[in-house]
Backbone as a printed PyTorch tensor [residue, N CA C, xyz], in Angstrom:
tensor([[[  9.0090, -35.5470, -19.0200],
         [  8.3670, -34.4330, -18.3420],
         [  9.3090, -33.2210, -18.2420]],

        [[ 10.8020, -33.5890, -17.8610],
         [ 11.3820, -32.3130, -17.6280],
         [ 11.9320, -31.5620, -18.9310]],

        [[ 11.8330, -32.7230, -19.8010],
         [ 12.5140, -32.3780, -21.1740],
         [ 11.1130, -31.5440, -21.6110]],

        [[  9.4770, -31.6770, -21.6290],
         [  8.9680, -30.6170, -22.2080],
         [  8.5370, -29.7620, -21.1890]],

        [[  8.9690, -29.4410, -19.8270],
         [  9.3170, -27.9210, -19.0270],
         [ 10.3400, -27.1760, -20.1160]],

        [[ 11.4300, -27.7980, -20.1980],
         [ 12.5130, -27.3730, -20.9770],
         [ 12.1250, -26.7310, -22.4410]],

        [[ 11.2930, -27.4880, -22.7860],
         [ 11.0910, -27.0820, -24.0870],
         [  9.9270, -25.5190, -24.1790]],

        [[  8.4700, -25.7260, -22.8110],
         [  7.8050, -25.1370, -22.9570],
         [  8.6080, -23.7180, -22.4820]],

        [[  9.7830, -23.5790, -21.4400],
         [ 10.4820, -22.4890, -21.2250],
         [ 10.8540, -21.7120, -22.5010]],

        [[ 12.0050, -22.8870, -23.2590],
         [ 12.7900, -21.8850, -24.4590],
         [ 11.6160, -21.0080, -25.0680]],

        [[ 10.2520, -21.8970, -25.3960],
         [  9.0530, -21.2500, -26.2440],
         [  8.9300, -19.7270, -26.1760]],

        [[  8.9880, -20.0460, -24.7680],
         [  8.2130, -18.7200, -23.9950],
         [  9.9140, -17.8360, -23.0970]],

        [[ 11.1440, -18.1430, -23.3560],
         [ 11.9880, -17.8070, -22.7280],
         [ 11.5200, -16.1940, -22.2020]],

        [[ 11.1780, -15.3940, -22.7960],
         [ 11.4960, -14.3110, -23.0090],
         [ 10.3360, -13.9450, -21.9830]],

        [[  9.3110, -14.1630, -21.8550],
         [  8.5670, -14.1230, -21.0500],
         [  8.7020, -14.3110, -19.3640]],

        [[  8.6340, -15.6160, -19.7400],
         [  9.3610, -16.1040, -18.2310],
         [ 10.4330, -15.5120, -17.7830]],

        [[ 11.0350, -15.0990, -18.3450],
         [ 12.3840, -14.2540, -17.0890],
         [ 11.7010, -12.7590, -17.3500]],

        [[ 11.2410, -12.4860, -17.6390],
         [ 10.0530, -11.0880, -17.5710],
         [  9.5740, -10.9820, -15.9490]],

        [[  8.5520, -11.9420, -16.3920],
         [  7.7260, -12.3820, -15.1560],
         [  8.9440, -12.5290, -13.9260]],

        [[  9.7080, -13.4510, -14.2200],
         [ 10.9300, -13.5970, -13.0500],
         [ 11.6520, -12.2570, -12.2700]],

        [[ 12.0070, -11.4470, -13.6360],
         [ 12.2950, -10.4010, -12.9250],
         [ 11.3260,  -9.3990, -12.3980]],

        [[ 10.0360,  -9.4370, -13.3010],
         [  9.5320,  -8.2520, -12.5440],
         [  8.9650,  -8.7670, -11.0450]],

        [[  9.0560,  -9.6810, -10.6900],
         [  8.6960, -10.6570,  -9.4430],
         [  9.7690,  -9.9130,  -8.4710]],

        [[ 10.8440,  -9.8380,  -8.6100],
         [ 12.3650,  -9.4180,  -7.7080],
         [ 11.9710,  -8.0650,  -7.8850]],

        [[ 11.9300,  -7.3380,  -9.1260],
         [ 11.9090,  -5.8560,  -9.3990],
         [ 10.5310,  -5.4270,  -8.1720]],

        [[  9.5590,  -6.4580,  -8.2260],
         [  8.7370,  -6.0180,  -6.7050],
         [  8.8110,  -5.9000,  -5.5880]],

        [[  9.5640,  -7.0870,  -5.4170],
         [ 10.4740,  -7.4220,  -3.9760],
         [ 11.5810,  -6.0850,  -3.7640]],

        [[ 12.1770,  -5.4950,  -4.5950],
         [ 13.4690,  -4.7960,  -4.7450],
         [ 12.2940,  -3.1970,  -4.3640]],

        [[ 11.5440,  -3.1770,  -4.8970],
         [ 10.2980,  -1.5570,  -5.1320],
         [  9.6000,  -2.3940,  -3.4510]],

        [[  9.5760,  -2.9040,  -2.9020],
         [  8.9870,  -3.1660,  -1.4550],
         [  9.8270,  -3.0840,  -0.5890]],

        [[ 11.2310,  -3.6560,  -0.9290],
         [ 12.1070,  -3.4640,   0.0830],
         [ 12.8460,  -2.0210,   0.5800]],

        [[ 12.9060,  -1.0440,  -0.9400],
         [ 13.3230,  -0.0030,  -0.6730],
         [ 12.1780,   1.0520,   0.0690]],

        [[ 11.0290,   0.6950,   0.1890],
         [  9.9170,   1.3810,   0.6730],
         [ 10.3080,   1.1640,   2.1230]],

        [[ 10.0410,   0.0390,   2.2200],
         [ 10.1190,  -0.4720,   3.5610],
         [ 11.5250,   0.0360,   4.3780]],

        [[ 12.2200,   0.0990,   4.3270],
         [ 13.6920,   0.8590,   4.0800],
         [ 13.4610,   2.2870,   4.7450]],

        [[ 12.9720,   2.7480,   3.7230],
         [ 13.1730,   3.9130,   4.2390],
         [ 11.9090,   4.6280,   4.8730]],

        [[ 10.5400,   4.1160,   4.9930],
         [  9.8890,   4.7480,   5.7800],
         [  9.7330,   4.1200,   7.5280]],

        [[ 10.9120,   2.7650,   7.4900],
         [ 10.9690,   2.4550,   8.8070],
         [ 11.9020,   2.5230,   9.7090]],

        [[ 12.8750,   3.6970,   8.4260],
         [ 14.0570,   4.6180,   9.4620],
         [ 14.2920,   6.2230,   9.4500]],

        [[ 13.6980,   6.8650,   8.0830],
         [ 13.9540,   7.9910,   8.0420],
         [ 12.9730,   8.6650,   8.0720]],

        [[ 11.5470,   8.2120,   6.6470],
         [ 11.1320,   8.6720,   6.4800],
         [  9.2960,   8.4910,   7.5250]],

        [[  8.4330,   9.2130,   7.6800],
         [  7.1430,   9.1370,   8.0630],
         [  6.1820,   9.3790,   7.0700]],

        [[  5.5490,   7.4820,   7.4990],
         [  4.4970,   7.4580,   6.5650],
         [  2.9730,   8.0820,   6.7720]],

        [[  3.1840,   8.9890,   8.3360],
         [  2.1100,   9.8890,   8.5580],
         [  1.8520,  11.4420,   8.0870]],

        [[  3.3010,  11.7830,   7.0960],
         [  3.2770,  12.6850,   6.3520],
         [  3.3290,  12.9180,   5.3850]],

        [[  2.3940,  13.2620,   4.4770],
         [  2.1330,  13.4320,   3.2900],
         [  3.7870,  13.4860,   2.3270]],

        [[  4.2590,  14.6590,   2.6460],
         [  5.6270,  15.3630,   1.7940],
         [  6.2250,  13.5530,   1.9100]],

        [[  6.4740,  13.0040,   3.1560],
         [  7.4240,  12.3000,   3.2450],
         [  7.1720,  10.7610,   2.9320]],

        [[  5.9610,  10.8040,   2.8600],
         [  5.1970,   9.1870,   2.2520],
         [  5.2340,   9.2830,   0.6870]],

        [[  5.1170,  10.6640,  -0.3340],
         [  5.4680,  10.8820,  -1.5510],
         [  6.9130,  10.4760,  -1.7660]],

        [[  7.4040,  11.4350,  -0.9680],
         [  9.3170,  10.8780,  -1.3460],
         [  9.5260,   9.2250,  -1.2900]],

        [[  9.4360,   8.9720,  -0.6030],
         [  8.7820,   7.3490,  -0.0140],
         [  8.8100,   6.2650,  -1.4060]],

        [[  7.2900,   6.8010,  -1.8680],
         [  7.0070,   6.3840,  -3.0540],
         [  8.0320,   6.4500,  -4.7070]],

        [[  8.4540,   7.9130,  -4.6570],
         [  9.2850,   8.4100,  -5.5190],
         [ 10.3700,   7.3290,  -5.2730]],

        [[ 10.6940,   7.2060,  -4.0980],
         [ 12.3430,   6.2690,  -3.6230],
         [ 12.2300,   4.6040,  -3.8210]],

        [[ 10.8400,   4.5400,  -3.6390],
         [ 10.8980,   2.6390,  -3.8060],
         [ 10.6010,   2.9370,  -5.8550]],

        [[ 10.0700,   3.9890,  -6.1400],
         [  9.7290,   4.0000,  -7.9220],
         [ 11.3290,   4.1680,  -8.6530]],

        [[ 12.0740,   4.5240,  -8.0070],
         [ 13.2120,   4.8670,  -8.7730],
         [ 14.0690,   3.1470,  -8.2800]],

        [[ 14.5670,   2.9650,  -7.0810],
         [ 14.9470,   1.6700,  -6.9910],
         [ 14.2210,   0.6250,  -7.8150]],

        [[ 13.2400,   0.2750,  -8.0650],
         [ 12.2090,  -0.6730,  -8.6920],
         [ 12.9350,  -0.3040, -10.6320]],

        [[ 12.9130,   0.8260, -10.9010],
         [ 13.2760,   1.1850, -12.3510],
         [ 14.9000,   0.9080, -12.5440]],

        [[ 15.2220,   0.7980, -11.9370],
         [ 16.8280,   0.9410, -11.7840],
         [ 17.3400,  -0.2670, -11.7880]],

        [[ 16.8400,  -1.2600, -10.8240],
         [ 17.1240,  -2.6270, -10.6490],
         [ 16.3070,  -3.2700, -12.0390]],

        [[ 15.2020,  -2.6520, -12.6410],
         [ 14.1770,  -2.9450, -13.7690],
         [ 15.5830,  -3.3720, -15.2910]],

        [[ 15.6750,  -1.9930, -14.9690],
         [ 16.3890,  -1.6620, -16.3720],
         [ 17.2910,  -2.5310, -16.3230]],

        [[ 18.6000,  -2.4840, -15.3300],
         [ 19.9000,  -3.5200, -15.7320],
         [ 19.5000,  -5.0310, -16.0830]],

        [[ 18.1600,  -5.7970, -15.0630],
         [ 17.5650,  -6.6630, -14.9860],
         [ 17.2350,  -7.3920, -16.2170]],

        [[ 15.9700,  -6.2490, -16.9180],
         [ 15.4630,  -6.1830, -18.5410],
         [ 16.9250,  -6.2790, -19.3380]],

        [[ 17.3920,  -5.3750, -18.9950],
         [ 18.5090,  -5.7220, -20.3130],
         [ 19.4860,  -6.8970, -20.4860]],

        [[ 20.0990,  -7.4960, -19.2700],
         [ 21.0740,  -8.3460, -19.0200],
         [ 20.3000,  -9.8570, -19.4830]],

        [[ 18.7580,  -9.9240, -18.7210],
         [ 18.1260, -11.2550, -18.7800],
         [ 17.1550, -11.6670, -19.2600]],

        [[ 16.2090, -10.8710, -19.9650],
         [ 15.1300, -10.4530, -20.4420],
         [ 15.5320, -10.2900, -22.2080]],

        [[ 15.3480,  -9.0410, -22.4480],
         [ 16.0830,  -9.0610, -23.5160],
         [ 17.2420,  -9.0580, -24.1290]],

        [[ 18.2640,  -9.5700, -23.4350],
         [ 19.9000,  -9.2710, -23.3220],
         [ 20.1470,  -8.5750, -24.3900]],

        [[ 20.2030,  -7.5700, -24.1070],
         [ 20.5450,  -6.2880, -25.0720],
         [ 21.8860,  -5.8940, -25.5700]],

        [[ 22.2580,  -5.7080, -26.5580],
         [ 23.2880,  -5.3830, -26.6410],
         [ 23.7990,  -3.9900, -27.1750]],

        [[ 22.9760,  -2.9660, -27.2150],
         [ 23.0480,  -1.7420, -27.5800],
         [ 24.1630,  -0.9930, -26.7340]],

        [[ 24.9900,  -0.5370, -27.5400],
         [ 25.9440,   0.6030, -27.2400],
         [ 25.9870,   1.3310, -26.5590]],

        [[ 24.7340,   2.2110, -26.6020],
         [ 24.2980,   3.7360, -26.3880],
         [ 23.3620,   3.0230, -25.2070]],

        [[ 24.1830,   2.8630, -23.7340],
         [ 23.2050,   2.4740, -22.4950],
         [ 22.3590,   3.4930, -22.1890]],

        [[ 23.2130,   4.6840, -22.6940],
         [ 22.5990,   5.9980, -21.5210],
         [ 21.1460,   6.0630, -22.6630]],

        [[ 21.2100,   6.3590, -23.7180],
         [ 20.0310,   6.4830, -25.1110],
         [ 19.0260,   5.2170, -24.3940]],

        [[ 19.4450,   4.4230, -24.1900],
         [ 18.5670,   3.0340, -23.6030],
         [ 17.6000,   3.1870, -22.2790]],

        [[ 18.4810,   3.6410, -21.6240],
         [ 18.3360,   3.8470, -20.0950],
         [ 17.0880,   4.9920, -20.2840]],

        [[ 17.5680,   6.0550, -20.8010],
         [ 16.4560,   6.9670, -21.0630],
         [ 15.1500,   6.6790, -21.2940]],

        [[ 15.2450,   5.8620, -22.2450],
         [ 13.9340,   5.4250, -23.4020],
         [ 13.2690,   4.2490, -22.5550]],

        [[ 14.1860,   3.6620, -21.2130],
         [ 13.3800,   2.2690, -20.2460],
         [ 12.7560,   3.3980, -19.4000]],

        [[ 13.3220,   4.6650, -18.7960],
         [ 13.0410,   5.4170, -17.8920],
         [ 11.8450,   5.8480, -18.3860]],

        [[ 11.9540,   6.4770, -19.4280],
         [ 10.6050,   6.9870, -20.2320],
         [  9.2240,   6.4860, -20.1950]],

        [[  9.6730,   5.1860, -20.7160],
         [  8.2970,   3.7040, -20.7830],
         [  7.9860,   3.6230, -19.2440]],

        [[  8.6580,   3.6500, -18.5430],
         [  7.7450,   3.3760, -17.2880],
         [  7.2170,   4.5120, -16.7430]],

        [[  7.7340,   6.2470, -16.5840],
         [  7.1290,   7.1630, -16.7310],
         [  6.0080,   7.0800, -16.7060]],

        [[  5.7510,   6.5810, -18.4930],
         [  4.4420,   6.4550, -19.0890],
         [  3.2190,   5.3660, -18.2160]],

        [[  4.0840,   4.2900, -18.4020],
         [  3.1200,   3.4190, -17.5790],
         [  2.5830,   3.5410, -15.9630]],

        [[  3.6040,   4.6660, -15.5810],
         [  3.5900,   5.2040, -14.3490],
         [  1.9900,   6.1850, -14.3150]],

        [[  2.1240,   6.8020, -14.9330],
         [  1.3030,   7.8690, -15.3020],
         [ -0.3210,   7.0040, -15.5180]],

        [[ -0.2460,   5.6770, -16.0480],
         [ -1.3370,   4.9820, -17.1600],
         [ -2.0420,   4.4190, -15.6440]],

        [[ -0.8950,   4.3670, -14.5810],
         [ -1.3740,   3.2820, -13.6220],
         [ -2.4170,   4.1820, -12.7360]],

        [[ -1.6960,   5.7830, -12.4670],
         [ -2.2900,   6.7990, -11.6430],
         [ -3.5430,   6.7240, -12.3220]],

        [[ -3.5360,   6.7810, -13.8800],
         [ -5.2510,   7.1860, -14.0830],
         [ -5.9230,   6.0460, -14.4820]],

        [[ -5.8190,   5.1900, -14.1430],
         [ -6.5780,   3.7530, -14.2170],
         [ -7.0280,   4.0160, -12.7460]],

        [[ -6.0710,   4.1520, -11.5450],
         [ -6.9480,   3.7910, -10.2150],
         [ -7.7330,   4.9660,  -9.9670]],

        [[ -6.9510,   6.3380, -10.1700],
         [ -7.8290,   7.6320, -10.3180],
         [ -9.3020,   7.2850, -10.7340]],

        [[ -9.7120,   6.9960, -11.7910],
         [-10.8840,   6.5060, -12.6800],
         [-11.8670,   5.5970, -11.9420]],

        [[-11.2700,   4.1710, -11.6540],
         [-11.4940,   3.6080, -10.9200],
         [-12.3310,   3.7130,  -9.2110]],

        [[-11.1550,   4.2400,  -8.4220],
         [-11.5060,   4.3720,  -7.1970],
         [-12.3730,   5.8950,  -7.2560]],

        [[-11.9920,   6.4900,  -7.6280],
         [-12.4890,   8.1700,  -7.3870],
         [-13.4670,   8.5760,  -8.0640]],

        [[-13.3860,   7.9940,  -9.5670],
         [-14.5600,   8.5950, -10.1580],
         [-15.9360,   7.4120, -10.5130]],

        [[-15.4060,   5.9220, -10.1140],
         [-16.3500,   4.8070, -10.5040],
         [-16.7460,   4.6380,  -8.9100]],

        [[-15.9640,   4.8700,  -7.6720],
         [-15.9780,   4.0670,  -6.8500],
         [-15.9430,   2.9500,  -6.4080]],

        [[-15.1590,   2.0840,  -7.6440],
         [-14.7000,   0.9230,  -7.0980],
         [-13.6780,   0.5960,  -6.0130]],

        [[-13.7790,  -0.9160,  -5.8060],
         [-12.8660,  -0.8410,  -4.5630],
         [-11.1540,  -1.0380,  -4.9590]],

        [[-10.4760,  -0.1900,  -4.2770],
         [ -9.0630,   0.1170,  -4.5120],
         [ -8.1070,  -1.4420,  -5.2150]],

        [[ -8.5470,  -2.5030,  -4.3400],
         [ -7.8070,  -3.7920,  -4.8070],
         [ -8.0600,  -4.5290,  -5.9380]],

        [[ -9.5910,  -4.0180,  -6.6410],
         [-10.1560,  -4.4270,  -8.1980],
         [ -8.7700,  -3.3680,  -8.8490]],

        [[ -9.2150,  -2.2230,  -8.6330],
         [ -8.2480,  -1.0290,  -9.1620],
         [ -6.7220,  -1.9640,  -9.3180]],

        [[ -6.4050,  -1.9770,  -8.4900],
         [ -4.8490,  -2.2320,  -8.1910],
         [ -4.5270,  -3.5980,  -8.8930]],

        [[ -5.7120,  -4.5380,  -8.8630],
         [ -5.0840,  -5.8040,  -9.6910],
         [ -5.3820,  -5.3690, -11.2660]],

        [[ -6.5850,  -4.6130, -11.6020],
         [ -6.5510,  -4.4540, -13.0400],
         [ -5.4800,  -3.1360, -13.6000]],

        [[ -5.0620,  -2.3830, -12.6340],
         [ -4.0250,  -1.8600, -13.1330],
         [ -2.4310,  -2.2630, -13.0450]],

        [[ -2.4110,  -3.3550, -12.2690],
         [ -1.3710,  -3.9320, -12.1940],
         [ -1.0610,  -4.5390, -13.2680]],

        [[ -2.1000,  -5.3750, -13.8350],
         [ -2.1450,  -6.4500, -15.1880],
         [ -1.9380,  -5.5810, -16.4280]],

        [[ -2.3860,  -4.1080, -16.3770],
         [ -2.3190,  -3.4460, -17.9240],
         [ -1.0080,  -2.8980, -17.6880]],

        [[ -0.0850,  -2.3290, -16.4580],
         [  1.1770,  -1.9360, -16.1930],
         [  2.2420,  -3.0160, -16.7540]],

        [[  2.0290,  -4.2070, -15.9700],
         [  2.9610,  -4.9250, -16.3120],
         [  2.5420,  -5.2360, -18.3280]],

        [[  2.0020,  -5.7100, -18.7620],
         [  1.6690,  -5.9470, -20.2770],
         [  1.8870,  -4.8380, -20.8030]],

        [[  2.3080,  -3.2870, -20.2840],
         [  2.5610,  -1.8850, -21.2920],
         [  4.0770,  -2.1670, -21.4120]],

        [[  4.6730,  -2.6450, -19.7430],
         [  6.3480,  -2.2930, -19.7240],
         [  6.4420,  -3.3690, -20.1880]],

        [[  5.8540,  -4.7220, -20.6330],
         [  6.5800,  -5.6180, -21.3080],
         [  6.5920,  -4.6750, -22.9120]],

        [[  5.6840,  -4.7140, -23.5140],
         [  5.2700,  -4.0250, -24.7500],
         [  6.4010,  -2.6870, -25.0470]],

        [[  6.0530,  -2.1140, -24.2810],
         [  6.8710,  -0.8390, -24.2000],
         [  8.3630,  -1.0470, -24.5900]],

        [[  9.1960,  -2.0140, -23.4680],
         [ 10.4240,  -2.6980, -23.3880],
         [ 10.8740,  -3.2740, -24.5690]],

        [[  9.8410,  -4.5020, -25.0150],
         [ 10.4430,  -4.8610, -26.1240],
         [ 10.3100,  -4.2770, -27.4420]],

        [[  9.4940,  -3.5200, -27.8770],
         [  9.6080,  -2.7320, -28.9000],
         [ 10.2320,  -1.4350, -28.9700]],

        [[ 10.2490,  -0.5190, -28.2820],
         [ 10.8310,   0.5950, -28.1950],
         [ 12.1980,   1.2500, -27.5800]],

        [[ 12.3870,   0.2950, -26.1950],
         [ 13.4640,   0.1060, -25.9400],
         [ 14.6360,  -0.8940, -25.8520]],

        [[ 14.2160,  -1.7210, -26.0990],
         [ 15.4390,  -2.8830, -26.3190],
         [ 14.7600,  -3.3690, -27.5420]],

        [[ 14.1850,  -2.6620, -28.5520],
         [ 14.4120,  -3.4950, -29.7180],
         [ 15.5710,  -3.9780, -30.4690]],

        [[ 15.0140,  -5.0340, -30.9950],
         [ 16.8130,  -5.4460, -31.9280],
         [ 16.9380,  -5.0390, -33.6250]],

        [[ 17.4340,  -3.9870, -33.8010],
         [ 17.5220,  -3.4330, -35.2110],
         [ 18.1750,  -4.2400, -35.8780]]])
């Protein structure tokens, strides 16, 4: 039994510590939220519930990237900063993919926000895997 866990892991290695990290990379994007709108910032003000957001999106990418590269795809590219860019970029994008999925969704279908949020959660995470391994940590 434990010998084909073992085996069904290596199959899928690359996956599974995906999933693993982006699991922490959530925990890490919740904790920095939580952080700072339950000492500095107020989540009854617009300006300061954005920054908020901006601050748990940049911790979440940050802890993402070293994460992705070290355990995920253990990367070995030279050029971190060229890397770093091109992980920053991909989630940008997927950043952007997630706003107009729930936009669409909640605002212009009127569905309810948590359909929104799980089906844009599922196409976010499957872009930054996609995204990640082909474009930015590919292996030339």
């Amino acid at each position: 039994m434990v010998e084909k866990i073992k085996e069904i892991y290596k199959k899928y290695e690359e996956i599974w510590n995906y999933l693993v990290v982006g699991g922490l990379t959530t925990l890490v994007s919740f904790a920095a939220y939580f952080i700072v709108t339950r000492t500095i910032l107020d989540v009854n003000h617009p300006i300061q519930l954005q920054i908020a957001n901006i601050l748990q999106w940049i911790a979440g990418v940050l802890f993402a990237y070293f994460t992705n590269r070290k355990f995920v795809f253990k990367s070995t590219n030279e050029n971190k900063m060229q890397e770093f860019i091109s992980f920053t970029s991909s989630r940008v994008v997927t950043l952007i993919l997630d706003m107009v999925i729930k936009g669409v969704m909640v605002t212009w279908l009127g569905m309810n926000d948590l359909i929104a949020l799980v089906v844009s959660m599922v196409v976010v995470i499957i872009g930054n895997y996609v995204l990640s391994k082909f474009f930015v940590f590919n292996r030339h």
